[in-house]
Structures are given as C-alpha cells and as structure tokens.
C-alpha positions as CSV (number, residue, x, y, z in Angstrom):
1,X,27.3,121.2,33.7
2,X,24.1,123.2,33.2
3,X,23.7,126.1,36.0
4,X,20.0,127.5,37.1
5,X,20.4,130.4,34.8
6,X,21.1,128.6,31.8
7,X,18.1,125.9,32.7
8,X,15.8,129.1,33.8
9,X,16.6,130.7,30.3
10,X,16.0,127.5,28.0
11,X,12.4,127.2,30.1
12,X,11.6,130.9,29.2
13,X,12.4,130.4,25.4
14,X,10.6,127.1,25.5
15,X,8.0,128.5,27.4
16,X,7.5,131.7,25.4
17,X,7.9,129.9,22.0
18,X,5.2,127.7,22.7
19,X,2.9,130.3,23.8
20,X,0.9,131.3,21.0
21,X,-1.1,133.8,22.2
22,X,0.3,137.5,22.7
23,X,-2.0,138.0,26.1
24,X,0.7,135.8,28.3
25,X,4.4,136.0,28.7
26,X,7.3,135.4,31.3
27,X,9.3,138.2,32.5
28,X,11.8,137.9,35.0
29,X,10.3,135.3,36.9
30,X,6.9,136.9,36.5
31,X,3.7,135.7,34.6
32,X,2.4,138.2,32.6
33,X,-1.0,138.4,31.9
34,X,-2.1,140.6,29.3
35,X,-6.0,140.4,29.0
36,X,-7.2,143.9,27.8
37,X,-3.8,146.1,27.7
38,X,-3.0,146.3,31.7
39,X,-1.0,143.9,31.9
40,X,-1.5,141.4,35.5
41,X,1.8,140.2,37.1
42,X,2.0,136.6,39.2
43,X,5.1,136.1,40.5
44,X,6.0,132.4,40.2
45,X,7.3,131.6,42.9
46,X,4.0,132.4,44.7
47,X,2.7,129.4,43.0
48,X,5.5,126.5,43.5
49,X,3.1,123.7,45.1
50,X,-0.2,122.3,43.6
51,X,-2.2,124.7,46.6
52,X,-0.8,127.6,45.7
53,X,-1.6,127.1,42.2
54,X,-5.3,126.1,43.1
55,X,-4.9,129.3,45.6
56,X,-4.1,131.2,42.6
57,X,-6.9,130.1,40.2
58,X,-9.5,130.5,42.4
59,X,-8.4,134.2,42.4
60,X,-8.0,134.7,39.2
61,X,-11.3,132.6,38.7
62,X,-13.1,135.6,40.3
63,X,-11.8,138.0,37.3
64,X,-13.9,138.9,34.6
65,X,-11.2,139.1,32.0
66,X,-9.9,135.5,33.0
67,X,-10.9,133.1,30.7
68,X,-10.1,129.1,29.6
69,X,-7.0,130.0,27.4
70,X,-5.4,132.0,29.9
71,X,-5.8,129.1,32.9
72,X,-4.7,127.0,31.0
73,X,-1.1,129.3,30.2
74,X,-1.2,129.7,34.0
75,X,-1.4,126.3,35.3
76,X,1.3,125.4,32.1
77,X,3.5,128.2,33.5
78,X,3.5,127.4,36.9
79,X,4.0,124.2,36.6
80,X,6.7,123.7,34.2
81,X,8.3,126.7,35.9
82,X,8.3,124.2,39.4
83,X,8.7,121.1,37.7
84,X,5.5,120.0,39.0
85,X,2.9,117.6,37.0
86,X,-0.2,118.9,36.5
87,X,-1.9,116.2,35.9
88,X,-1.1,114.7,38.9
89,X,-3.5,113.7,42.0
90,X,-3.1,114.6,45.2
C-alpha cells in the first residue's frame, strides 16, 4: 500500500523531471517561481479547486514578469498536485 508521502514524493520527481525550465520548481508543497532571481512562492494548497486556480492567475496575470510558460507550469502544478483536470469545464 502506497502512503501520501510516498505518492506526494513520486508527483514531485515527476513533476520536477518534467519541468524543463529552471524558473519553476516544487518545494515542500510550495510553487516556486523563479522569474528574474527572487524567487515567488504559491503555496498549493491555496489553489486545490478550479476557482482558486483562476483566483490565482488572475493575480499573477497582473505581474510583469509572468509570462505564457510560467502559467502554463502553474496551472500544470496545481492541478496535478489536486488531481484536478484542467481541461475540464465547469
């Protein structure tokens, strides 16, 4: 039997292995977004349902350092972190 450590551990080496870009990693339950060298933290579970994850990109949306490649490693993150689909409707 697989315990929630074990499946939270194979999601962050999955995660992070996929990840090709060195501006994004997971830390401890935290999206890390590294833009410019100050790194931006999201925690995760501030973004377990599709509002909160719309919440969150229409914040991030707003900064000038946010760009296509890093929504999409957000909305990737979040949702494979939740198990949510995200390209499902409403």
């Amino acid at each position: 039997m697989t315990d929630s450590k074990e499946l939270a551990d194979n999601f962050l080496d999955k995660f992070n292995s996929r990840i090709d870009s060195p501006r994004s990693k997971i830390e401890g339950g935290n999206l890390v977004l590294d833009p410019d060298g100050a790194d931006y933290d999201i925690d995760l579970d501030s973004c377990s349902t599709h509002s909160q994850i719309v919440y969150w990109v229409m914040h991030l949306s707003e900064k000038t350092w946010f760009d296509r490649e890093l929504l999409r490693t957000f909305i990737s993150a979040a949702c494979s972190y939740h198990g949510l689909d995200p390209r499902s409707r409403l």
